[in-house]
N, C-alpha and C positions, 0 to 999 in steps of 0.2 A: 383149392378155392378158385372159384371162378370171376371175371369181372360184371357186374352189371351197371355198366355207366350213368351216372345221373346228370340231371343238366340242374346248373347251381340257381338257385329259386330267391328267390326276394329272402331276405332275414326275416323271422320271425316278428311280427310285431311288436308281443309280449317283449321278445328278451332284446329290441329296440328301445320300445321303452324305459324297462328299466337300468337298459347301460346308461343312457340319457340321463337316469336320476342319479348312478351310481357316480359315473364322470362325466360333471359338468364341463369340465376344461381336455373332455377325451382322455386318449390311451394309445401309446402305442401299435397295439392290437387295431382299434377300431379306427384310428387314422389311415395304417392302411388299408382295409378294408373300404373304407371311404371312397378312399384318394386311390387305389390302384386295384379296386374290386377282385375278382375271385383269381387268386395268382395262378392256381395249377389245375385242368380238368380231368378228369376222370377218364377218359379218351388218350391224351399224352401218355398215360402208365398200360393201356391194353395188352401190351407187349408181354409183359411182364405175367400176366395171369393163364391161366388154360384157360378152353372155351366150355367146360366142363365142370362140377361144383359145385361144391358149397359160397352164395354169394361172399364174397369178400366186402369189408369196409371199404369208404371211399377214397382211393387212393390221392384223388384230390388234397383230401383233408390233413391225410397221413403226413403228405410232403410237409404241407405246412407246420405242422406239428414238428419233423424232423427240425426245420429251418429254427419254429419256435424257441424250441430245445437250446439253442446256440445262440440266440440273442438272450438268455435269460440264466447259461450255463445249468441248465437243468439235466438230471436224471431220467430214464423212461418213467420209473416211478410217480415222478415228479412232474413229468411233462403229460402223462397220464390222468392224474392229479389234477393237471390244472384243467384238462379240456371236462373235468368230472363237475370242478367246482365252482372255475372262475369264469364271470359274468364277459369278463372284454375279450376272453380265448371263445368262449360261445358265438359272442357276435362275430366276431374275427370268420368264425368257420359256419356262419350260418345256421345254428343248433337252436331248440326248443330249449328252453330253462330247466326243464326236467331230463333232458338228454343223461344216462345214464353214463356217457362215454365208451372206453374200452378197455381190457385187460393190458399193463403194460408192457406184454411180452409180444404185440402186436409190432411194436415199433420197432422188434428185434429184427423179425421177420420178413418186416418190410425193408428194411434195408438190407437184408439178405437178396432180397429179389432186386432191389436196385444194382447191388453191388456184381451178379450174378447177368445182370442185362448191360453193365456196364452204363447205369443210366445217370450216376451221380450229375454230371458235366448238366446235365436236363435240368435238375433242380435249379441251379444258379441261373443258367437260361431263363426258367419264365421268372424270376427276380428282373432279370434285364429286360427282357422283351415287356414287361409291365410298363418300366422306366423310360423305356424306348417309345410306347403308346402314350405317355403324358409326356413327351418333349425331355425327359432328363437324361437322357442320353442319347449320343450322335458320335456317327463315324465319324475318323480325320481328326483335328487337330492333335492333341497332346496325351502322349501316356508314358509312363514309368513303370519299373520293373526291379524288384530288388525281392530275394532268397530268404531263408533263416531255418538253424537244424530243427529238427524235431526229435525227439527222444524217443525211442523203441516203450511198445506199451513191457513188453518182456525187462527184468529188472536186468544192468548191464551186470556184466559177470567178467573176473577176470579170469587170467589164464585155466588155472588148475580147476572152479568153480564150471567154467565152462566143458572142460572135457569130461568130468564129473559129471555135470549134471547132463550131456549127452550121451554119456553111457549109464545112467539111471533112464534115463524116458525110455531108451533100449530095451533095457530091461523089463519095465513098465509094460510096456506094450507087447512084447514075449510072452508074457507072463499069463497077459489076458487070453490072448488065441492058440498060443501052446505051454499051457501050465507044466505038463507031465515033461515034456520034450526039454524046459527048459529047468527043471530040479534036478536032470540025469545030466546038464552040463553045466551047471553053474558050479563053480569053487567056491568049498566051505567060506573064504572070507567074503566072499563078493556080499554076504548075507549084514555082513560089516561094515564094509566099507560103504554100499549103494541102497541100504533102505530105507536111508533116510535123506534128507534134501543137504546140499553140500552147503548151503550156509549154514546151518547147525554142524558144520564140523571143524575143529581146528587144525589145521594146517600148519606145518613145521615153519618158523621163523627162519631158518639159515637156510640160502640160497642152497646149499648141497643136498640139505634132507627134501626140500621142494621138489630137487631135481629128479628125486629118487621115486617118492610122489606120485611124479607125473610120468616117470616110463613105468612104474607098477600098475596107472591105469592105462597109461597105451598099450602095456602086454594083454593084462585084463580085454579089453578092446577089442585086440588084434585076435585074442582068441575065443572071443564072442561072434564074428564077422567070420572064420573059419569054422567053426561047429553050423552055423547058421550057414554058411557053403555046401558044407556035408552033410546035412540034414534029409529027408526024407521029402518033407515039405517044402523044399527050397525056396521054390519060386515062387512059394505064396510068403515066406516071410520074406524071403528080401523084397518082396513089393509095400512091405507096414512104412508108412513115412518116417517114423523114428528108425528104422534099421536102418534104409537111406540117409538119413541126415547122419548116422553115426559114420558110414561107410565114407561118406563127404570130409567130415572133419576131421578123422582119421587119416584119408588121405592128406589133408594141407598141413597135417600137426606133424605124421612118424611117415618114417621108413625103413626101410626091414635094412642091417648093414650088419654081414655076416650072419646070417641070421638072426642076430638080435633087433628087437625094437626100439628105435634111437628115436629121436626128439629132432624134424627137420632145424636146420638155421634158417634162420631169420631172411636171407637171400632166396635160400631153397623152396618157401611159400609162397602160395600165388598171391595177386594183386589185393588191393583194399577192394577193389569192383565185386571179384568173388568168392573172397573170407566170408567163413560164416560167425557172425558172431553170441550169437545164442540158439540151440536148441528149439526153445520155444518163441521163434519169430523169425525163421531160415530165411525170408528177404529181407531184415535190416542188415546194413552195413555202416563198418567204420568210417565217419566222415571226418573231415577237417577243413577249418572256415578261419583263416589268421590263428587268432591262439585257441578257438576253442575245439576239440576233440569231444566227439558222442558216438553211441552206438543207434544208426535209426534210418531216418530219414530226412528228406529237405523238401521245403516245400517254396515256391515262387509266387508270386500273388504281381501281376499286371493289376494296375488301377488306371482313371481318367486323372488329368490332374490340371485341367482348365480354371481358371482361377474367378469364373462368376459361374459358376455350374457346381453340382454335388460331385463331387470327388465316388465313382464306384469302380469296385471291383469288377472287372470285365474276363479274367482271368488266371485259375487255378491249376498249378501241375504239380504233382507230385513225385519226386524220384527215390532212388535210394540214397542214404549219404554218400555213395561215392561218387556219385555222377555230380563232376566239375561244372561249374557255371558255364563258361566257355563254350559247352554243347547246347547251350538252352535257346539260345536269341532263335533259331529258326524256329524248335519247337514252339516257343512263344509266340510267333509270326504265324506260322498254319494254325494254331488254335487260332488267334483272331480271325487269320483272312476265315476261316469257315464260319464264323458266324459276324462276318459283316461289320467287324470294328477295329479294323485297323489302323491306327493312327497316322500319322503326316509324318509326326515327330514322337521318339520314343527314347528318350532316357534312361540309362542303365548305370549302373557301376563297372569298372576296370575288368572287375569277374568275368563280365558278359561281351565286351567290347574287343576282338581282333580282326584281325583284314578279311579273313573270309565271312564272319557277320555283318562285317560292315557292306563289304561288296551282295552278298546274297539279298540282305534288307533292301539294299539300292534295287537292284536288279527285277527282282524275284515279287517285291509288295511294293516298291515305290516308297519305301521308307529311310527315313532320316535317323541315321542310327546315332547317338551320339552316346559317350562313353571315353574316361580315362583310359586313353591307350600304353600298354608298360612301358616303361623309357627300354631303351637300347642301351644293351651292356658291353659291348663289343671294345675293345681298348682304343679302337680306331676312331669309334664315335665321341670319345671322350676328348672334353677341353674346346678346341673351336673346329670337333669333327673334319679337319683339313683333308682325311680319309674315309669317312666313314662310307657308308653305303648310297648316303643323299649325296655324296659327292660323285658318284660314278655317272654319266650319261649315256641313257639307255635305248638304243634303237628299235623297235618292238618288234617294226615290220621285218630289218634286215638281221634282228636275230645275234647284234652287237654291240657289246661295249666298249664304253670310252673312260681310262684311268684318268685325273685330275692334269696327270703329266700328258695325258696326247696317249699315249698307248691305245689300240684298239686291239680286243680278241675276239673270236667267232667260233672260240669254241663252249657252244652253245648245245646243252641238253636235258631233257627232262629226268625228271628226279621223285623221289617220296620224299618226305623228311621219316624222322624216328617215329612221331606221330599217324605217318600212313599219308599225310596230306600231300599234295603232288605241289612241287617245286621247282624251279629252273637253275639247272648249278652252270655257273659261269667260270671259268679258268682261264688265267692272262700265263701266255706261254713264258716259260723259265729262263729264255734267254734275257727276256724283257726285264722282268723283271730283278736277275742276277748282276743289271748293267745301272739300275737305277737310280738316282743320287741320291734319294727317300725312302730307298728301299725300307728300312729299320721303323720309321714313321708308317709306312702305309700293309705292312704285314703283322707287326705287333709281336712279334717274336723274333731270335735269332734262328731259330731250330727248322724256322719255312722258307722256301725255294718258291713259290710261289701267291698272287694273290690268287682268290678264290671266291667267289661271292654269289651265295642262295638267295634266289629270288621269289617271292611270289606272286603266281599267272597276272597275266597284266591287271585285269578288273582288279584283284585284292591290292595289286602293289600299287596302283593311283589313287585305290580308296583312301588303303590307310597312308600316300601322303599327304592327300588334300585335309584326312583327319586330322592329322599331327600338326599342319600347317593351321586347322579352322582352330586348335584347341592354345592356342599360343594368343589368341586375340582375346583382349580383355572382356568385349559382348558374348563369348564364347561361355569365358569364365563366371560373367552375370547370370546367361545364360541358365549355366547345369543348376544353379542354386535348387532350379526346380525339382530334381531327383532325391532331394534332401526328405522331402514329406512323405513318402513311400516310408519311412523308419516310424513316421508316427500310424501307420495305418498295422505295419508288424505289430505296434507297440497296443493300439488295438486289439491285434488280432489275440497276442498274448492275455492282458489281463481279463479281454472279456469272454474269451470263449478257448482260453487254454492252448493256443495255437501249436506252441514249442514239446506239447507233453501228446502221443497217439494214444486215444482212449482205447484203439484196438492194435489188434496182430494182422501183421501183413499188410501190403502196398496198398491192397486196393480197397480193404477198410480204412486205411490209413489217406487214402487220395480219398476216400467219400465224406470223409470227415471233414477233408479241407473245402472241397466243395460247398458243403452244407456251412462250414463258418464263413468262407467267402458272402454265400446267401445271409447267412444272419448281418452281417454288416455292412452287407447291402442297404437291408432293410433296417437298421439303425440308423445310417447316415440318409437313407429318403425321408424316416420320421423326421431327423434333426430339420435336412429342410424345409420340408412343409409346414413345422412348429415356429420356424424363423430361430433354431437357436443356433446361436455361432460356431464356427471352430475353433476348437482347445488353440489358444495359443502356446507357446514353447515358453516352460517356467523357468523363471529366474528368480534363484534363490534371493533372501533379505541380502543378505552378503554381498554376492556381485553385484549388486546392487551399488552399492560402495566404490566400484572400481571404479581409479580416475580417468579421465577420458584418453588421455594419450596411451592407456593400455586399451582401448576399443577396437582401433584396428587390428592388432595382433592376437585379440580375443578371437573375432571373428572367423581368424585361420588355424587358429592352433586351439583344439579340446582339451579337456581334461587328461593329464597324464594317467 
């Protein structure tokens, strides 16, 4: 298919008029259209098409559609549907009353080529730049930032179901491109065990018969992946993606010990980062967020969060579940600085908040990072910290520290931590400290000779003390309240357009989707304001209702158990 661009044209009269009769008091649909005219052109998507073709639909229309879909949690069928039949999706997109629409497998395909041009991030874009053209959004002031899992579109599978059904799609796939090749090496039972789906089969209750199980499919496995070695056609089957993915999970589950195939320990696998954990959807991974545990992905949503202005989404990223909060605050930082909305002040949770975020925000965008920083566990720090680290005075220039007692040391060097990050290890020489009257107090064990104290590079180590120091002030504390509303926009995000559940496989269908719900509630929260209706306020049950006042205060800080 080819593009041929259209320039978007007055609405149809006819189907003016009759949205007019149809909704007296508007729509949705036709507000914005109204109010923030044609959102996406035909030109933005060129990219995306050859110069060659059969004309394509207009790609304009398509987005909107896509966005539609997620304000309204529609099906393609459905969202199909509606540009076929309904009067305020017509106005909406400019269409004759008799527009016949499109097949819904259009909007398959189009997000194929989105997903394939990496163009998702565009969609949300012209939501904003629309916003940004009527004054509803501006750089600077105020934003927040807060995560939530998503769930693998692949159903989660545990151990035995998992290897199982990675040596069935193995199979599967064999099966297709060398039928003959693969009946002359398949074992009578495998016909047993692997042709049917592993949740239709029962698995032994006692942890021993499990065990047995699971190295009869790792042998199986191990000598599917070795015939597929020896093979004639080698290198065309080990290139099928299911023969890889088995060849992967094989690797992190056994290994060969004495020649037999054993079951790795739990130590001997690699990280949550690059576990696979299903077959079909080889980039979800194991996440974990406090107590909850999923197989999938997380996604972040940056919004505005000015308190006379619409609260939007300015900001979508998607990772896999293992990628820790911790690494995000920059990413979240270059997505805004490249599209001109970076805030002043940006609010986060504890997740997102340590010294080298806070130092790079400062530095790097000019921003004010603010964030629960972890307290300090160190036994030194504890009680009225007489030891701790805040108690040391720190030379920067001369490269020296000063103990509480007068002690100075200079021996002074740079360092990694376990993390990789670069560190300053400071050591007070052993005579000093073997002569000390506090020794017991300022080391924290009997078993050490000396003190020792990791620092980090100057910028992170002022940041986060001036942090630690701004977050002890009770305006500090009034303050953060604002980070709090970012749960209700999650809370949003969930019940209206499924946020926590991937309608597809893979990161990048899975990031285009976030994208595209970002855009739907976008465009939700610009109708709300333009209609004048309020925001949900935070409900309280008939019951606490009843609570006497001197439990007010302590409501306020303490939730639900």
């Amino acid at each position: 298919m080819s593009l041929r661009p259209m320039e978007p044209g007055e609405i149809p009269a006819e189907t003016v008029r009759v949205a007019r009769a149809a909704f007296p008091k508007g729509s949705l649909a036709i507000r914005v259209r109204d109010e923030l005219g044609v959102l996406f052109q035909d030109e933005e998507f060129a990219g995306l098409f050859p110069s060659r073709g059969k004309p394509a639909l207009s790609p304009g229309r398509l987005a909107f559609v896509l966005v539609w879909q997620f304000v309204e949690g529609l099906t393609d069928r459905q969202a199909a549907e509606a540009v076929r039949a309904r009067i305020d999706v017509k106005y909406a997109l400019g269409l004759e009353l008799d527009d016949p629409g499109f097949d819904f497998s259009v909007l398959s395909e189009f997000r194929d080529r989105l997903i394939a041009a990496e163009a998702g991030r565009q969609v949300l874009d012209g939501i904003l730049d629309a916003a940004r053209e009527r004054g509803l959004l501006k750089s600077g002031g105020r934003a927040r930032t807060d995560s939530t899992h998503v769930h693998g579109a692949a159903r989660e599978l545990n151990w035995l179901e998992q290897v199982t059904e990675t040596l069935r799609s193995a199979l599967n796939a064999l099966a297709v491109v060398a039928p003959d090749w693969l009946v002359g090496v398949a074992e009578p039972d495998w016909f047993r065990h692997y042709a049917t789906r592993a949740e239709d089969s029962r698995f032994p209750q006692a942890r021993s018969k499990r065990a047995e199980v699971g190295l009869r499919i790792g042998t199986d496995g191990m000598r599917l992946l070795t015939a597929v070695a020896c093979a004639d056609e080698a290198d065309r089957l080990r290139l099928l993606p299911e023969v890889e993915t088995l060849r992967q999970v094989w690797v992190q589950h056994f290994h060969l010990v004495e020649g037999e195939v054993a079951r790795r320990s739990p130590k001997d696998r690699p990280p949550g980062a690059l576990r696979l954990v299903s077959p079909y959807d080889i980039e979800a991974r194991c996440g974990r967020k406090n107590d909850t545990l999923w197989d999938g992905y997380k996604v972040h949503l940056t919004e505005t969060c000015e308190p006379d202005a619409v609260h939007l989404i300015t900001n979508v990223v998607t990772t896999t579940g293992a990628v820790s909060d911790d690494r995000m605050a920059a990413v979240v930082h270059n997505g805004l600085a490249a599209r001109g909305l970076l805030p002043a002040e940006h609010w986060v949770d504890a997740g997102y908040a340590n010294a080298s975020a806070l130092a790079a925000a400062r530095q790097e965008h000019d921003i004010a990072l603010h964030g629960p920083l972890k307290a300090v566990t160190s036994p030194q720090s504890q009680g009225d910290a007489t030891y701790g680290q805040d108690a040391f005075a720190i030379d920067w220039d001369q490269r020296q520290v000063t103990c509480p007692n007068g002690k100075t040391t200079t021996s002074w060097r740079n360092a990694r931590s376990q993390a990789g990050l670069p560190v300053i290890r400071v050591q007070f020489p052993t005579n000093d400290c073997r002569t000390c009257t506090t020794r017991a107090d300022c080391l924290g064990s009997a078993n050490r000779r000396f003190r020792e104290l990791t620092l980090r590079p100057k910028a992170e180590y002022q940041a986060l003390q001036q942090a630690r120091t701004l977050q002890q002030t009770d305006e500090w504390k009034e303050s953060y309240k604002i980070r709090a509303g970012v749960e209700g926009t999650i809370a949003q995000g969930v019940l209206r357009c499924d946020l926590r559940r991937s309608r597809y496989r893979g990161l990048a269908k899975t990031s285009l989707q976030h994208q595209l719900t970002g855009a739907a509630i976008n465009l939700a929260r610009i109708d709300a304001h333009l209609s004048g209706t309020p925001r949900a306020r935070t409900r309280t049950s008939h019951f606490a209702r009843l609570r006497p006042a001197e439990q007010l205060d302590g409501a306020k800080h303490h939730g639900p158990d």
